[in-house]
C-alpha positions in Angstrom: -11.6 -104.1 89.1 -12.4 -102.0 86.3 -10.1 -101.4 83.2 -9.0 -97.7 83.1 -10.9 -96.0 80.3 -8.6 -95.0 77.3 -7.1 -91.7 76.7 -9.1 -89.7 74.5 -7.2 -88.7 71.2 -8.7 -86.2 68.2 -7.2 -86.4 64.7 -7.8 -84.5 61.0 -7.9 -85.8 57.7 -4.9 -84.5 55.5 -4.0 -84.8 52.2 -3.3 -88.2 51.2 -3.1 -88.8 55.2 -4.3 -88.0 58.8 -3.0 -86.4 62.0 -3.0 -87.3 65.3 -2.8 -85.6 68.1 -1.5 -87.0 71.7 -0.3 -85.8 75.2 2.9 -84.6 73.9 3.2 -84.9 69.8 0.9 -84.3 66.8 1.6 -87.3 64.4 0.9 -86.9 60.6 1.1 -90.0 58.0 1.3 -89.2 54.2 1.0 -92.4 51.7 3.3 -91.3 49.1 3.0 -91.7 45.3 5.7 -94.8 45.6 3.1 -96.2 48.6 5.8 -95.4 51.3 4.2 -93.9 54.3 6.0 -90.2 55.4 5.8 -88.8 58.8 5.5 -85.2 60.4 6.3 -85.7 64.0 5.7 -82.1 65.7 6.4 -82.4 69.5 4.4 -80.0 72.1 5.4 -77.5 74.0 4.6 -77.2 77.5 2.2 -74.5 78.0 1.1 -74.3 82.0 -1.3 -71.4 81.4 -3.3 -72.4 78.4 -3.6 -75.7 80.4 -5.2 -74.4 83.1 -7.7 -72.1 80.5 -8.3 -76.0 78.8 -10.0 -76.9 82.3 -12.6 -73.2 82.3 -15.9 -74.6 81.1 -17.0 -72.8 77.8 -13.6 -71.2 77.4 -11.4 -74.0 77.0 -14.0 -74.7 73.6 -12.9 -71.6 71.9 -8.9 -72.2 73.0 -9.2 -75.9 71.4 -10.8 -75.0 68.4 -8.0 -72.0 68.1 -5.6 -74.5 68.8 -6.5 -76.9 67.2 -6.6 -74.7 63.7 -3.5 -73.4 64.3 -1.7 -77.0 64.3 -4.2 -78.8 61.7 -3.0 -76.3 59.3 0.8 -77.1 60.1 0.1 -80.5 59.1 -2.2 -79.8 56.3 0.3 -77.8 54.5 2.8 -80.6 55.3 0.6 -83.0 53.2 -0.3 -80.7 50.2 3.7 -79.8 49.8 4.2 -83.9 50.0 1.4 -84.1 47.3 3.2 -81.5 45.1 6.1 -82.6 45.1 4.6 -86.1 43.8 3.2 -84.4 41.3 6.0 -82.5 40.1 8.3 -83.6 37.1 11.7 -84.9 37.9 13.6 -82.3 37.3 10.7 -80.0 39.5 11.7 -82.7 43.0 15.4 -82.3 42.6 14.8 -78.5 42.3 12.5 -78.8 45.7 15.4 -80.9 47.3 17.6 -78.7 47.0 15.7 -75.7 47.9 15.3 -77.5 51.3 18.9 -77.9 51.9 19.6 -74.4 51.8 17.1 -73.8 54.5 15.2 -75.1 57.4 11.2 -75.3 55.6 9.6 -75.1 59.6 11.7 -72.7 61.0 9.4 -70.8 63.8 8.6 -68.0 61.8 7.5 -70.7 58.9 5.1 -72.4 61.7 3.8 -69.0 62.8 2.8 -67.9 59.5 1.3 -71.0 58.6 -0.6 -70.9 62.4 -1.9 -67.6 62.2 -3.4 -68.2 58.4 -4.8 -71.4 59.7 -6.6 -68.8 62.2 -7.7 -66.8 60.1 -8.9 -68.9 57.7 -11.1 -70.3 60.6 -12.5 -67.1 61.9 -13.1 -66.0 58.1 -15.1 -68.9 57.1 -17.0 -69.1 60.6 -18.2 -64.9 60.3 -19.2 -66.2 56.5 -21.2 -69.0 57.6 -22.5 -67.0 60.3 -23.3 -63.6 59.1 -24.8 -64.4 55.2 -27.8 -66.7 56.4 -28.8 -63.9 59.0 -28.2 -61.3 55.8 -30.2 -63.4 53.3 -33.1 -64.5 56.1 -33.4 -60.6 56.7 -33.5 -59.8 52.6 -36.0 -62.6 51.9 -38.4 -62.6 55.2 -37.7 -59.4 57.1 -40.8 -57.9 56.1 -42.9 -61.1 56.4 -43.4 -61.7 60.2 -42.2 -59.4 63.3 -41.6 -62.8 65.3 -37.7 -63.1 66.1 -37.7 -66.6 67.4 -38.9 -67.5 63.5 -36.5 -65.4 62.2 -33.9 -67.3 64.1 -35.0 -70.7 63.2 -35.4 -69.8 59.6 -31.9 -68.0 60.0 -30.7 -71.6 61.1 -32.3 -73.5 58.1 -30.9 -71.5 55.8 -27.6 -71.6 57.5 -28.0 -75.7 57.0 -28.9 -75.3 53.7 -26.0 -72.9 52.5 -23.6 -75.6 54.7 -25.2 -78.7 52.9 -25.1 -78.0 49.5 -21.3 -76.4 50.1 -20.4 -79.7 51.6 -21.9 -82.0 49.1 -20.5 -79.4 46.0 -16.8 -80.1 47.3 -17.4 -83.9 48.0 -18.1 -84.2 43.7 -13.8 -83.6 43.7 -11.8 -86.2 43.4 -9.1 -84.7 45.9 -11.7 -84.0 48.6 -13.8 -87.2 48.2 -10.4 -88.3 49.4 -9.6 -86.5 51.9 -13.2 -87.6 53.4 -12.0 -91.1 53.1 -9.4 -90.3 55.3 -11.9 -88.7 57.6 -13.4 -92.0 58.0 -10.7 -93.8 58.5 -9.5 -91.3 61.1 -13.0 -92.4 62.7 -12.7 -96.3 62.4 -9.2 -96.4 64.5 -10.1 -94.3 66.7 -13.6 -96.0 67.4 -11.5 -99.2 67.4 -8.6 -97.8 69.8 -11.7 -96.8 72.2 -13.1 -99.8 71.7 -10.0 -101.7 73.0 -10.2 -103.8 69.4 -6.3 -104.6 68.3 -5.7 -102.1 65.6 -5.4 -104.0 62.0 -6.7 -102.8 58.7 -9.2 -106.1 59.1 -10.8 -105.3 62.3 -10.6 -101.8 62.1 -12.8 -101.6 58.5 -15.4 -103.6 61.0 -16.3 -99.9 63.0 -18.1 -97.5 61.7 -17.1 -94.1 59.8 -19.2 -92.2 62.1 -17.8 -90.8 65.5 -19.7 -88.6 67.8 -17.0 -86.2 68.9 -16.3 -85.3 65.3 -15.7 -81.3 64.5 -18.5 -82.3 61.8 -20.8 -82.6 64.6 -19.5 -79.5 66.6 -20.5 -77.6 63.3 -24.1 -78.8 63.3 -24.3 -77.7 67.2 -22.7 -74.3 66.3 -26.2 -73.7 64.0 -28.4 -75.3 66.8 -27.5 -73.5 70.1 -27.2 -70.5 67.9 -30.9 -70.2 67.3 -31.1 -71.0 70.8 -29.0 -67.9 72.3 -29.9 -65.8 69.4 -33.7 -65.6 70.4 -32.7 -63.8 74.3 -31.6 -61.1 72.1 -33.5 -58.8 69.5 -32.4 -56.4 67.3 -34.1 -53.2 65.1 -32.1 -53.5 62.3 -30.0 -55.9 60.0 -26.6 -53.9 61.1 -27.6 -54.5 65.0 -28.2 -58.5 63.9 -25.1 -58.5 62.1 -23.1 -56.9 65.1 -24.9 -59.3 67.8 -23.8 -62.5 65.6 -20.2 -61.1 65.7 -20.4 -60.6 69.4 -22.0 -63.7 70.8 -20.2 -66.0 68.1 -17.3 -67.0 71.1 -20.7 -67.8 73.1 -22.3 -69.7 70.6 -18.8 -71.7 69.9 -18.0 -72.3 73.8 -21.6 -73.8 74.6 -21.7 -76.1 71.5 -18.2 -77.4 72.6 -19.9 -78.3 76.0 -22.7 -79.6 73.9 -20.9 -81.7 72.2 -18.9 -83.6 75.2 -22.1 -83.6 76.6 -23.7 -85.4 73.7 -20.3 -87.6 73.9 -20.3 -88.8 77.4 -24.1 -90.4 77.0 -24.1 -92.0 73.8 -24.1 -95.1 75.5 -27.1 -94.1 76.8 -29.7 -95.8 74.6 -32.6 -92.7 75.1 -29.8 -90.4 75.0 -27.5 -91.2 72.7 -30.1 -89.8 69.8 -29.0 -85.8 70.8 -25.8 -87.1 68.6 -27.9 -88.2 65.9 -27.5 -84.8 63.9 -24.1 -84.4 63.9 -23.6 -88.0 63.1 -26.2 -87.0 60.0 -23.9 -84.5 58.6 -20.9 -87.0 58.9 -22.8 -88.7 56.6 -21.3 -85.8 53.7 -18.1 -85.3 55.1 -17.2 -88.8 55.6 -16.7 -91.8 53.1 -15.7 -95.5 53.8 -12.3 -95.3 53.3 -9.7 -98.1 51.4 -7.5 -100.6 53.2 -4.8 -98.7 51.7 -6.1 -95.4 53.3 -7.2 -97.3 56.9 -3.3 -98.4 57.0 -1.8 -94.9 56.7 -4.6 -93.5 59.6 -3.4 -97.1 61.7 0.5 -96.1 60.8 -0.2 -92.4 62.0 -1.9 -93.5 65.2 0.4 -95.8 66.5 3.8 -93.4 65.8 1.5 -90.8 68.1 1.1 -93.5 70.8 4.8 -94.9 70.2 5.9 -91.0 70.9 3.5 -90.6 73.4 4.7 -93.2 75.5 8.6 -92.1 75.6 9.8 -90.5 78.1 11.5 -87.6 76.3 9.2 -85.5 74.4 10.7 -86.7 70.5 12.5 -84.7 68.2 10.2 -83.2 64.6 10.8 -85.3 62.2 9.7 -84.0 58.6 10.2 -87.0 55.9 10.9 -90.1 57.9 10.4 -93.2 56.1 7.8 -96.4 57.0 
């Protein structure tokens, strides 16, 4: 009989940690300044409809990646007030502490601010990324060729380009190096967990940084399939190709999250498995081998998820509790 295949978990590199998400709980895991280990434990909520979009080919892309910045920024803005208040002076933390006596820091309209700039923030950096390489391509070549399926693939190089050096600018900071080593250790336990390998820092160093349903690589599809649907459509002039990019950029993010399953589900496929190959290149920038230190906090994160996950009640959030 075969073994059941393993539930499928995602997870996000914070500050100083990494999240988790599971059937029922997003998990977050801070290494503190004094090397504790801190925990944001943010139960779901049951949401029948949007789990029933989930299941829509090409839609339920869009809803996860909406989702999933939404929550990621919860949790990132957990880490970076955890890394503050480290940094603070003593008298700055007792200040902090008592602010959060007088009031409840993730009330619901404090997560629903933070979820709707997480959004944003998204969308914003997703129309920049889309719409200057079409602006600069028209600048530099629009008068060079009338050929739109060139325009489209130069449109993608230079979209490549602009996200490689921006990747490899913010990787020179300490902070973010960082915050890439915990995007590889993210990687290694879940590569390890799929792997059915027992999770300590000593085997789980063993897998590899690299993981093929990364969002790194769902970026790298975004800029593929995007020359692809582009050239069905032409335009006349530089507003026209700046409105169609607006328009088809839920298309071009709902096939490249099919893409990428797709690319998923055959890497074990040895002729196949190569269609992963360039979104396992860019991982190559926004991934670093990460510390034991650091492999311990992603290990700690993972197993409160599945610890949560497996109770019956969905658990209560948690903000600072101690490892």
């Amino acid at each position: 009989m075969s073994k059941p295949s393993p539930s499928i978990y995602g997870g996000q590199a914070v500050i100083e940690g990494v999240m988790f998400a599971g059937k029922h709980v997003h998990v977050t895991a801070v290494r503190r300044k004094d090397q504790q280990i801190t925990f944001l434990e943010v139960p779901k909520k049951p949401t029948p409809v949007l789990n029933k979009i989930k299941k829509i080919p090409f839609v339920r892309g869009i809803v996860g990646i909406v989702e999933s910045a939404a929550k990621g920024s919860q949790h990132l803005t957990y880490s970076a007030e955890a890394y503050a208040e480290d940094e603070a002076g003593p008298e700055e933390a007792v200040k902090q502490k008592e602010q959060e006596k007088e009031k409840d820091r993730w009330n619901l309209t404090m997560i629903l601010g933070v979820a709707v700039v997480g959004i944003l923030s998204f969308v914003v950096g997703k129309l920049i990324f889309t719409l200057v390489p079409a602006f600069v391509e028209g600048l530099i070549f629009s008068q060079a060729f009338e050929n739109k399926i060139m325009h489209n693939l130069l449109e993608g190089v230079i979209k490549i380009i602009l996200l490689l050096v921006y990747l490899w600018f913010i990787s020179q900071t300490p902070m973010i190096k960082r915050l890439f080593q915990y995007h590889g250790a993210e990687h290694k336990v879940i590569s390890a967990y799929e792997a059915g390998s027992e999770l300590t820092v000593e085997k789980v160093q063993k897998f590899s940084r690299l993981h093929y349903r990364c969002g790194s690589s769902f970026i790298i599809f975004t800029v593929i399939v995007g020359v692809i649907i582009y050239s069905f459509f032409t335009w006349d002039s530089m507003a026209e190709r700046i409105m169609q990019r607006i328009l088809l950029l839920p298309v071009v993010l709902g096939v490249s999250y099919e893409v990428l399953r797709w690319t998923n589900a055959l890497r074990d496929i040895p002729v196949l498995k190569w269609l992963g190959a360039p979104g396992l290149w860019l991982q190559l920038l926004t991934t670093k081998e990460p510390s034991d230190d650091q492999v311990a906090v992603s290990i700690a994160s993972f197993n409160r998820m599945r610890e949560l996950d497996n109770e019956s009640s969905t658990p209560r959030v948690a903000l600072a509790k101690q490892a």
